[in-house]
DRENTORKOL-3810 file (N, C-alpha, C; in nm, 4 decimals):
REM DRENTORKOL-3810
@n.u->2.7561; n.v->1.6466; n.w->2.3936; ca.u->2.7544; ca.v->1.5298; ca.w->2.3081; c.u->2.7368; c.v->1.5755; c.w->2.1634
@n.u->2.7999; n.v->1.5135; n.w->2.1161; ca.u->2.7840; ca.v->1.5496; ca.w->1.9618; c.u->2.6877; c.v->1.4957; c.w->1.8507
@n.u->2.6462; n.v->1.5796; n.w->1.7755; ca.u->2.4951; ca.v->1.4732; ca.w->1.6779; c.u->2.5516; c.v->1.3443; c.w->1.6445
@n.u->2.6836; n.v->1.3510; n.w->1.6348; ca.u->2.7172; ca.v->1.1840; ca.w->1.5402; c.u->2.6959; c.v->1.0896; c.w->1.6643
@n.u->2.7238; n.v->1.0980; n.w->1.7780; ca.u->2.7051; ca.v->1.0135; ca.w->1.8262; c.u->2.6214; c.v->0.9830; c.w->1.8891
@n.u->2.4708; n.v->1.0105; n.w->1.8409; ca.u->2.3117; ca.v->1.0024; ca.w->1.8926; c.u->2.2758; c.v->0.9353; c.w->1.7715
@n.u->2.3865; n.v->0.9116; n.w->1.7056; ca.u->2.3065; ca.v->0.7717; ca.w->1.5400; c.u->2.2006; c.v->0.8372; c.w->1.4655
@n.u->2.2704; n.v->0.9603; n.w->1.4386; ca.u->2.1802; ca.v->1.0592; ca.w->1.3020; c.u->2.1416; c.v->0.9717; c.w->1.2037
@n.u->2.0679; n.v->0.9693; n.w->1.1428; ca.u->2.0078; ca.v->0.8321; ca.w->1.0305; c.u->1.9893; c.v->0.9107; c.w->0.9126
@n.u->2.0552; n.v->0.9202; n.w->0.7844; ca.u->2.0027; ca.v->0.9488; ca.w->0.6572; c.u->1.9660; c.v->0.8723; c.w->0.5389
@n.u->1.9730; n.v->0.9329; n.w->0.4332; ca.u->1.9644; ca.v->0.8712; ca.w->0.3315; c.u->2.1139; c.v->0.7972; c.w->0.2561
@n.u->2.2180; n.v->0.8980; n.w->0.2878; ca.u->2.3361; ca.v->0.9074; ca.w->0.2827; c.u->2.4122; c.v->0.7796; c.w->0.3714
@n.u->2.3291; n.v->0.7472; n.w->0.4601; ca.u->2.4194; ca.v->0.6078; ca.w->0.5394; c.u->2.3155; c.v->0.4845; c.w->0.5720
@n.u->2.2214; n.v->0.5335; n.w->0.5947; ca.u->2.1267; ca.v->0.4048; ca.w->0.5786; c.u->2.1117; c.v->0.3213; c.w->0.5045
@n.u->2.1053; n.v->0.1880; n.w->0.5367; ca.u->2.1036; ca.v->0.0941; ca.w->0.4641; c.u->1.9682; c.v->0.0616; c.w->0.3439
@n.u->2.0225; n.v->0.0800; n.w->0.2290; ca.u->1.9486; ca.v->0.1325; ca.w->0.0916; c.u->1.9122; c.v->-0.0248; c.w->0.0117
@n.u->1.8151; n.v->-0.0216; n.w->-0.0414; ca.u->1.7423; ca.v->-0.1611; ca.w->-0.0948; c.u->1.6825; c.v->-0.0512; c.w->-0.2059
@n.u->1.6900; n.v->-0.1660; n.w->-0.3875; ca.u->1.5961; ca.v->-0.0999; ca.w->-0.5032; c.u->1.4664; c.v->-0.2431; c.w->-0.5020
@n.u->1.4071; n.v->-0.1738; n.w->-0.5515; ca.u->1.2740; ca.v->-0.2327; ca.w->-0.5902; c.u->1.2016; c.v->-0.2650; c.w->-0.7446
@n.u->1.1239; n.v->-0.2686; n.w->-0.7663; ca.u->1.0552; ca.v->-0.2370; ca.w->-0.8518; c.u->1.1386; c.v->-0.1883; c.w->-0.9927
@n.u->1.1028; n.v->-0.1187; n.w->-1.0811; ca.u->1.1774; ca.v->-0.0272; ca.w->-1.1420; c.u->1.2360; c.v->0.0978; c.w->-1.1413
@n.u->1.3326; n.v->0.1086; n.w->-1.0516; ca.u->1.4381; ca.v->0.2154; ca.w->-1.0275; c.u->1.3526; c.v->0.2061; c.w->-0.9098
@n.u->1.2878; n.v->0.1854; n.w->-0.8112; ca.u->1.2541; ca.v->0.2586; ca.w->-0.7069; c.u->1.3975; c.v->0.2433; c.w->-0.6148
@n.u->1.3515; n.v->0.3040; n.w->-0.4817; ca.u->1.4890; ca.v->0.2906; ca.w->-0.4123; c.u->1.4529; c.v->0.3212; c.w->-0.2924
@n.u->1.4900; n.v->0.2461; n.w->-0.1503; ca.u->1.4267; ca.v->0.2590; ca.w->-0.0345; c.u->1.5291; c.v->0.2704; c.w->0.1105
@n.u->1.5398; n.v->0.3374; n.w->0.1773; ca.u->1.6105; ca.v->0.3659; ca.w->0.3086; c.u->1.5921; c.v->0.3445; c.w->0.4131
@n.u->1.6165; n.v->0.1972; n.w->0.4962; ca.u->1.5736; ca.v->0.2179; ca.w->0.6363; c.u->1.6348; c.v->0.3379; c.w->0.7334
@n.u->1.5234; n.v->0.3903; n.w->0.7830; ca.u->1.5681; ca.v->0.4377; ca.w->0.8840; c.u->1.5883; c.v->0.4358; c.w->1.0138
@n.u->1.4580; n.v->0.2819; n.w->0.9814; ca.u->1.4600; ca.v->0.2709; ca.w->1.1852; c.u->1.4200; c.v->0.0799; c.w->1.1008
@n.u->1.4929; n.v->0.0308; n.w->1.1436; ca.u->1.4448; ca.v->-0.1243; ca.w->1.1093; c.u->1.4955; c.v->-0.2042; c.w->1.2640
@n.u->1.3695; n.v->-0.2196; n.w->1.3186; ca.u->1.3256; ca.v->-0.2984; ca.w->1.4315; c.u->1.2184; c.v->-0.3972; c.w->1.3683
@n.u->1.2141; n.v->-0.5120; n.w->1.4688; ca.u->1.1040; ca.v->-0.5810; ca.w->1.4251; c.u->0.9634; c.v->-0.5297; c.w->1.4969
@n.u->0.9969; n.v->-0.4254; n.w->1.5791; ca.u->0.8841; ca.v->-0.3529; ca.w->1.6478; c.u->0.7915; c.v->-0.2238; c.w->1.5551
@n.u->0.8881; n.v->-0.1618; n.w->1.4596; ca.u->0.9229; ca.v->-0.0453; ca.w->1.4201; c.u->1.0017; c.v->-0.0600; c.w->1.2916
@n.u->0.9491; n.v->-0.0084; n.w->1.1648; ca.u->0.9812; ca.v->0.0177; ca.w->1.0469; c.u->0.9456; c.v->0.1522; c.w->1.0348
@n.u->1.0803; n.v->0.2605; n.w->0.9862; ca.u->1.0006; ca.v->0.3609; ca.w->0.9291; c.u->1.0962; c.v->0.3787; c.w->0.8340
@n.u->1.0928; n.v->0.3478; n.w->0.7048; ca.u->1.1637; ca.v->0.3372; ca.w->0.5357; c.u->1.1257; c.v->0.4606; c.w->0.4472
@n.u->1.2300; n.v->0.5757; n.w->0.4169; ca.u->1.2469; ca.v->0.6482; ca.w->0.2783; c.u->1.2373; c.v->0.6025; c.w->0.1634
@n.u->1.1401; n.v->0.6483; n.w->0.1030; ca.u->1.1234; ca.v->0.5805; ca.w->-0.0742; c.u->1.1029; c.v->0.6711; c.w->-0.1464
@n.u->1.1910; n.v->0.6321; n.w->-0.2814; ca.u->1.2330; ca.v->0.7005; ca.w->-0.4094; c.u->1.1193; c.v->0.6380; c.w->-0.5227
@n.u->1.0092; n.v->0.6959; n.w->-0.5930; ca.u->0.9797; ca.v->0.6037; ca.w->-0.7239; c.u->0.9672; c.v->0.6932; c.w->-0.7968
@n.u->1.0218; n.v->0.6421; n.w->-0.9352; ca.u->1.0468; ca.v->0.7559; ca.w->-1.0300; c.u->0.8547; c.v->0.7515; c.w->-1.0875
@n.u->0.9186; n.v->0.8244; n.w->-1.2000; ca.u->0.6950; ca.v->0.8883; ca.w->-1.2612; c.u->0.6937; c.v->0.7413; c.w->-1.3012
@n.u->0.5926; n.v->0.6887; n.w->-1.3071; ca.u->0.5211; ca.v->0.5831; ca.w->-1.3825; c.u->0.5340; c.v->0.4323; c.w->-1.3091
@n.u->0.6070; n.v->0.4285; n.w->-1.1942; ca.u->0.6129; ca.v->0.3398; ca.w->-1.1139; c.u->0.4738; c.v->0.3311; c.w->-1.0106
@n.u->0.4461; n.v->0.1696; n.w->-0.9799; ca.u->0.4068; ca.v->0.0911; ca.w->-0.8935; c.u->0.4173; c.v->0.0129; c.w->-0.8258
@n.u->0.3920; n.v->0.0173; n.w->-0.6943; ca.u->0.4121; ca.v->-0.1259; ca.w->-0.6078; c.u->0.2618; c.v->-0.2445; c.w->-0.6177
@n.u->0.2835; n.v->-0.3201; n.w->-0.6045; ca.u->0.1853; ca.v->-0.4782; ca.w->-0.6328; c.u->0.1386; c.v->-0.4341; c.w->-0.5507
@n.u->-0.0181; n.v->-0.4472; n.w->-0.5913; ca.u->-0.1714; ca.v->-0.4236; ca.w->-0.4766; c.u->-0.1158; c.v->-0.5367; c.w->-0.3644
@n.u->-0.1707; n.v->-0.5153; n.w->-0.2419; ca.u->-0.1459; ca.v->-0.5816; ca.w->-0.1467; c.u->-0.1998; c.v->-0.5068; c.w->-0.0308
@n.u->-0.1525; n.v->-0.6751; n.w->0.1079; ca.u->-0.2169; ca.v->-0.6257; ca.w->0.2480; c.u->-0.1025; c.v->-0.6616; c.w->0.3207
@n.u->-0.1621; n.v->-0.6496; n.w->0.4513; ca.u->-0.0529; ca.v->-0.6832; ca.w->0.5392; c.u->-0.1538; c.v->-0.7431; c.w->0.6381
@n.u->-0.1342; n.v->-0.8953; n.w->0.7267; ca.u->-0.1766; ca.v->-0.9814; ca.w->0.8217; c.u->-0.1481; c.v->-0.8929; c.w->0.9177
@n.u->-0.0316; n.v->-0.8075; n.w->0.9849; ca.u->-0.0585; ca.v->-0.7707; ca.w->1.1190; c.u->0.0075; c.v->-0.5810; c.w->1.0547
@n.u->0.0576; n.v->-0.5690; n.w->0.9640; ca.u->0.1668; ca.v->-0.4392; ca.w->1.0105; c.u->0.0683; c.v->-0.3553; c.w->0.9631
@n.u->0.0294; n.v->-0.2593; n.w->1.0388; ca.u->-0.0176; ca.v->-0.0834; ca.w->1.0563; c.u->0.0915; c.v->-0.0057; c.w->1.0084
@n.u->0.0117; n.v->0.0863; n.w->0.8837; ca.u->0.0911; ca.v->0.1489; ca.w->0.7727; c.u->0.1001; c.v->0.2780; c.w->0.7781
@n.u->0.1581; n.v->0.3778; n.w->0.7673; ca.u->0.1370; ca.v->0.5162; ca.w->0.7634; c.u->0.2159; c.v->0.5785; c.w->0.6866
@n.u->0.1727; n.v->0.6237; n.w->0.5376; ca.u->0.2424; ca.v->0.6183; ca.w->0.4484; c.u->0.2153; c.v->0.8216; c.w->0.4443
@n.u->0.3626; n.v->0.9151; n.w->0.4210; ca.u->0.3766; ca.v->1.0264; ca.w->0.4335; c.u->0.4612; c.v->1.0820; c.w->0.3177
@n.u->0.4007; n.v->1.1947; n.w->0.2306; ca.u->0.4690; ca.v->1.1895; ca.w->0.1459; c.u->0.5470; c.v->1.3471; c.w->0.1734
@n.u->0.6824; n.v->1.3286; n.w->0.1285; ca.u->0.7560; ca.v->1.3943; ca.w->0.1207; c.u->0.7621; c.v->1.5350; c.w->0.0449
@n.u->0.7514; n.v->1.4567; n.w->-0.1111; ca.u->0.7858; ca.v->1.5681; ca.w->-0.2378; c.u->0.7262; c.v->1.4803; c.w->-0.3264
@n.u->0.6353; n.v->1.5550; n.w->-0.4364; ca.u->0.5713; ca.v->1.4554; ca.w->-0.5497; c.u->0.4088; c.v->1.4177; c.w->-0.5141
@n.u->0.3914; n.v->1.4103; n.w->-0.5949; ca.u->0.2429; ca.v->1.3257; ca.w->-0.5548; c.u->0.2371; c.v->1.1737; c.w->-0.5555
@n.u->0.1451; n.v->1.1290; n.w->-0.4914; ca.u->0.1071; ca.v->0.9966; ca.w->-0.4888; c.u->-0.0154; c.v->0.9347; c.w->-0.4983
@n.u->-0.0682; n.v->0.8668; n.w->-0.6030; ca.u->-0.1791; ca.v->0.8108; ca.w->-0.6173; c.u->-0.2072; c.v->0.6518; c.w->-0.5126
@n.u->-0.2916; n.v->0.6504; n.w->-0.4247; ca.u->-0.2567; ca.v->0.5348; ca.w->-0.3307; c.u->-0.4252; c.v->0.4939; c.w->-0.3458
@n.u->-0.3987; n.v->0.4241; n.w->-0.4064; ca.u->-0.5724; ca.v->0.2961; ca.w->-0.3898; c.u->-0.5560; c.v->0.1684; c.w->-0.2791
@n.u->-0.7108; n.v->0.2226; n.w->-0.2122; ca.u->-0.7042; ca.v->0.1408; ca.w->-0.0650; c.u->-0.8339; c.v->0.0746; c.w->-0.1023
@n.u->-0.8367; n.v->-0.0270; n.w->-0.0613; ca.u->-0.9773; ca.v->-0.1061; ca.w->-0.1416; c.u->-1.0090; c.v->-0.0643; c.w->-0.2808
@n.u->-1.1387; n.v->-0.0281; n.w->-0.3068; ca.u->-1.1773; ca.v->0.0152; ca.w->-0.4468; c.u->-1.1548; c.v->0.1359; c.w->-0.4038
@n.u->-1.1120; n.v->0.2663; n.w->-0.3348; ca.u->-1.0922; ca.v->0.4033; ca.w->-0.3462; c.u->-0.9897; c.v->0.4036; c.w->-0.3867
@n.u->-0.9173; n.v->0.5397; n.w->-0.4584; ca.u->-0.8357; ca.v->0.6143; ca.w->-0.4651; c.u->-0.7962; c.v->0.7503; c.w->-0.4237
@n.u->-0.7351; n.v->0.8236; n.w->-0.3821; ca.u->-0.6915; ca.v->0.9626; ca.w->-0.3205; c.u->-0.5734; c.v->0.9472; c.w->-0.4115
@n.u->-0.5291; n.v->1.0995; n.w->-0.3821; ca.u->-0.4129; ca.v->1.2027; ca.w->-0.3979; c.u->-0.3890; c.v->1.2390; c.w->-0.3016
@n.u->-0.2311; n.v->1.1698; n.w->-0.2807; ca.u->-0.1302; ca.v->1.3076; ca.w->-0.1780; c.u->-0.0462; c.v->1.3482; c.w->-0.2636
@n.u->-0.0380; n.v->1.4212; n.w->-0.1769; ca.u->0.0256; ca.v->1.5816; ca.w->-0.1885; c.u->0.1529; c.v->1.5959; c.w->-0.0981
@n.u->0.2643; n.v->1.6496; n.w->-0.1179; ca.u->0.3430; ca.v->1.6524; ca.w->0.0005; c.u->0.3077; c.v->1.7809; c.w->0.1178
@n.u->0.3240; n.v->1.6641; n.w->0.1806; ca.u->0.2851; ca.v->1.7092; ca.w->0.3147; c.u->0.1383; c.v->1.6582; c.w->0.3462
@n.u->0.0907; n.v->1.5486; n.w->0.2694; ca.u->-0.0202; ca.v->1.4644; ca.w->0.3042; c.u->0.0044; c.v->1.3561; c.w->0.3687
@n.u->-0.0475; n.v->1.2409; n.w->0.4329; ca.u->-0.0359; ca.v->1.1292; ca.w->0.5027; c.u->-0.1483; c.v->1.0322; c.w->0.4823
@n.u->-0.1697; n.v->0.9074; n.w->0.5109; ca.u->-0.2752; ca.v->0.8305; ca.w->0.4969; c.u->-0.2037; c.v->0.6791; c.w->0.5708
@n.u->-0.3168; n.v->0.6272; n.w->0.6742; ca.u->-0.2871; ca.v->0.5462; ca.w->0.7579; c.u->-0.3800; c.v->0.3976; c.w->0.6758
@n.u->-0.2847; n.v->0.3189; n.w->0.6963; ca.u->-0.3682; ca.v->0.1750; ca.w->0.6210; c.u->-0.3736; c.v->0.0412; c.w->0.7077
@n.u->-0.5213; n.v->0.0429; n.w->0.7999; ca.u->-0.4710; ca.v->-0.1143; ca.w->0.9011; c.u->-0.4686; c.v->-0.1899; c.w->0.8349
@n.u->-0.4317; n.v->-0.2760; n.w->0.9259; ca.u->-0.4259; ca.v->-0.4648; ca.w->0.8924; c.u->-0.5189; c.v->-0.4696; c.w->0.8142
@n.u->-0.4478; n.v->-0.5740; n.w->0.7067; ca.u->-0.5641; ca.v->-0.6474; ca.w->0.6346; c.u->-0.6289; c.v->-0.5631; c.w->0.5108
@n.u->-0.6224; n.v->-0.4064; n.w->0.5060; ca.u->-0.6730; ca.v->-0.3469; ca.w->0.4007; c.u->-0.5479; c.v->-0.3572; c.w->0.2827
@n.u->-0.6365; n.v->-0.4315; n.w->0.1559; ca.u->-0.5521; ca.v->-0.3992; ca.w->0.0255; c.u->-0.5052; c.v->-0.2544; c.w->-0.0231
@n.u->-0.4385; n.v->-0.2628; n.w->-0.0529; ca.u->-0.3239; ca.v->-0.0955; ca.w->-0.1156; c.u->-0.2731; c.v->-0.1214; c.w->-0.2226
@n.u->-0.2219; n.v->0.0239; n.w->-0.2751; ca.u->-0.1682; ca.v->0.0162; ca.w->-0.3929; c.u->-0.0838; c.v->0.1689; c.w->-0.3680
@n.u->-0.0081; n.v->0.1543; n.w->-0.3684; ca.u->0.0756; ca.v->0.3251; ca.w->-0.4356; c.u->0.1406; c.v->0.3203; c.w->-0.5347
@n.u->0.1223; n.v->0.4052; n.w->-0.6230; ca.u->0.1522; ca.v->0.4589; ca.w->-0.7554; c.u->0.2201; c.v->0.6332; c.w->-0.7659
@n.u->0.3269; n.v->0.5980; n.w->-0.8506; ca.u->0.3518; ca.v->0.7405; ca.w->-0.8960; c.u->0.2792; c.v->0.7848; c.w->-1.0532
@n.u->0.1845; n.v->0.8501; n.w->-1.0174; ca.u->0.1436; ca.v->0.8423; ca.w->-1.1967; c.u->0.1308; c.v->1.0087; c.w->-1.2128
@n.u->0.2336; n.v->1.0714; n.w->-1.1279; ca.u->0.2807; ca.v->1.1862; ca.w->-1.1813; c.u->0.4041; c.v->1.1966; c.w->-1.3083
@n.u->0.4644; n.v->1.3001; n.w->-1.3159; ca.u->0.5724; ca.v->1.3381; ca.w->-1.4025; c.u->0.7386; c.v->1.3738; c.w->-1.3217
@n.u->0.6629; n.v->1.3428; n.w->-1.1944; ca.u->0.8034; ca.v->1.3886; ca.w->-1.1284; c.u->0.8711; c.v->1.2747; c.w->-1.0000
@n.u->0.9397; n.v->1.2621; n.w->-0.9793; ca.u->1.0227; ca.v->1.1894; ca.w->-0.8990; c.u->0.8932; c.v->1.1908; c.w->-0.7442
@n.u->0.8820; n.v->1.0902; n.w->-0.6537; ca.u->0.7542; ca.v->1.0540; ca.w->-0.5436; c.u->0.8729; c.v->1.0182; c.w->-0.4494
@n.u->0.8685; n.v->1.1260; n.w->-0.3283; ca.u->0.9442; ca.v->1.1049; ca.w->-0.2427; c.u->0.9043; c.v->1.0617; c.w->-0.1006
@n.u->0.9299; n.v->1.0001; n.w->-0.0145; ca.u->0.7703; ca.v->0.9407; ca.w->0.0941; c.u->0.8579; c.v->0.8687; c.w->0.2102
@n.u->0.7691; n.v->0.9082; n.w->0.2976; ca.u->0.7842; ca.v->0.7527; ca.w->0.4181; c.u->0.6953; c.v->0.6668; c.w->0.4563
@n.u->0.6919; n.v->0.5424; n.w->0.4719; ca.u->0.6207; ca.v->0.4382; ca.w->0.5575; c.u->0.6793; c.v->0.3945; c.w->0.6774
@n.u->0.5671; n.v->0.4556; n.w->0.7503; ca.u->0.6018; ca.v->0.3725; ca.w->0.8863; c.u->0.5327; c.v->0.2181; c.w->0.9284
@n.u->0.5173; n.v->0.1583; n.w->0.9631; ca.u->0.4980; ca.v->0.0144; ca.w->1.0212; c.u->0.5245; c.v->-0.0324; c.w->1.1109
@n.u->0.4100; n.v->-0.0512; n.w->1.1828; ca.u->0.3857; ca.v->-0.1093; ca.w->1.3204; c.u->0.3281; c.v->-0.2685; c.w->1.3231
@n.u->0.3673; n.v->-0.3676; n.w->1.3475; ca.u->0.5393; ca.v->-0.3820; ca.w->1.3390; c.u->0.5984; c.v->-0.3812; c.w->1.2113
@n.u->0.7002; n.v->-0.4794; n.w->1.2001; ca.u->0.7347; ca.v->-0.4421; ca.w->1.0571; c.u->0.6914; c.v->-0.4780; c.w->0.9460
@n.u->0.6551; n.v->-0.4415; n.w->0.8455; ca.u->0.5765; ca.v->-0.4981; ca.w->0.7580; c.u->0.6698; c.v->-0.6108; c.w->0.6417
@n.u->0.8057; n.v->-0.6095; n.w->0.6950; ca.u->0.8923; ca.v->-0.7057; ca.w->0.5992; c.u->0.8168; c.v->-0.8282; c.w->0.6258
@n.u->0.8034; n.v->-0.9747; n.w->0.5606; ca.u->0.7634; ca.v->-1.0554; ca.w->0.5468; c.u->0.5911; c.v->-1.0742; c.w->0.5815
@n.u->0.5270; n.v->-1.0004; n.w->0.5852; ca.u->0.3889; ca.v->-0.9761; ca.w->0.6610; c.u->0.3007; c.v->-0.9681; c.w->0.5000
@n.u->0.3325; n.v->-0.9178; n.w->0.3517; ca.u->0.2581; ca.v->-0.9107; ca.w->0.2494; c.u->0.2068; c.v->-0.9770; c.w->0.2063
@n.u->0.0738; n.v->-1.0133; n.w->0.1491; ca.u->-0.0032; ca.v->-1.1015; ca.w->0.0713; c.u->-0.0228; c.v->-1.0041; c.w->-0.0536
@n.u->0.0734; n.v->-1.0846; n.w->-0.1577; ca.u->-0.0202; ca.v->-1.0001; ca.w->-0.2692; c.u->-0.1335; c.v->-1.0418; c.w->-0.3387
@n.u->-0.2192; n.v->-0.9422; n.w->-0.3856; ca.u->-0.3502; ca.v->-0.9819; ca.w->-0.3986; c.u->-0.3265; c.v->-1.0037; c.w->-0.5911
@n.u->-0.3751; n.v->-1.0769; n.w->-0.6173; ca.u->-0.3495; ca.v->-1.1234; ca.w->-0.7884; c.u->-0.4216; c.v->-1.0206; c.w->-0.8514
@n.u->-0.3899; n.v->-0.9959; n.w->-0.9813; ca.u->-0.4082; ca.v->-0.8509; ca.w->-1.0546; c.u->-0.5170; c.v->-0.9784; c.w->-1.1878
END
């Protein structure tokens, strides 16, 4: 059998959504069971603090760093770092490096329509 026809998934054919300012995002697996999305944010980008009512988060970074505030904490990843966010905890990821933040989120289930954003 050949790889093409086991539904290889890239960046290159997956269905691509922008965000924010310049960000840019790739499903790779979009089930309503199962989200796991490629994301692009250039330096100085943010996503809106927020939670999620049911979707379990597991956010993995690729290349770049990522500043991610979970309640009142903050951390640094690093690529090749990870950080899991249940239900209901507020978040924030930020690129407030100098270089391009390359990453995945997974979501159990999917976290499309599931956000409350929390007012700034």
């Amino acid at each position: 059998m050949k790889p093409e026809s086991i539904g290889i998934i890239n960046t290159h054919n997956a269905e691509q959504y922008t965000w924010g300012n310049g960000c840019a995002g790739w499903h790779l697996v979009k089930s309503d069971a199962l989200s796991i999305i490629q994301e692009r944010m250039p330096p100085g980008t943010a996503e809106v603090k927020h939670f999620h009512q049911r979707s379990r988060q597991f956010f993995f970074v690729l290349a770049g760093e990522a500043t991610m505030e979970i309640g009142a904490e903050q951390i640094v990843l690093k690529a090749g770092d990870g950080v899991e966010i249940p239900p209901l905890v507020a978040h924030q990821l930020r690129n407030d490096s100098t270089t391009d933040l390359h990453f995945t989120v997974t979501s159990v289930p999917k976290s499309h329509g599931d956000r409350v954003v929390i007012p700034q």
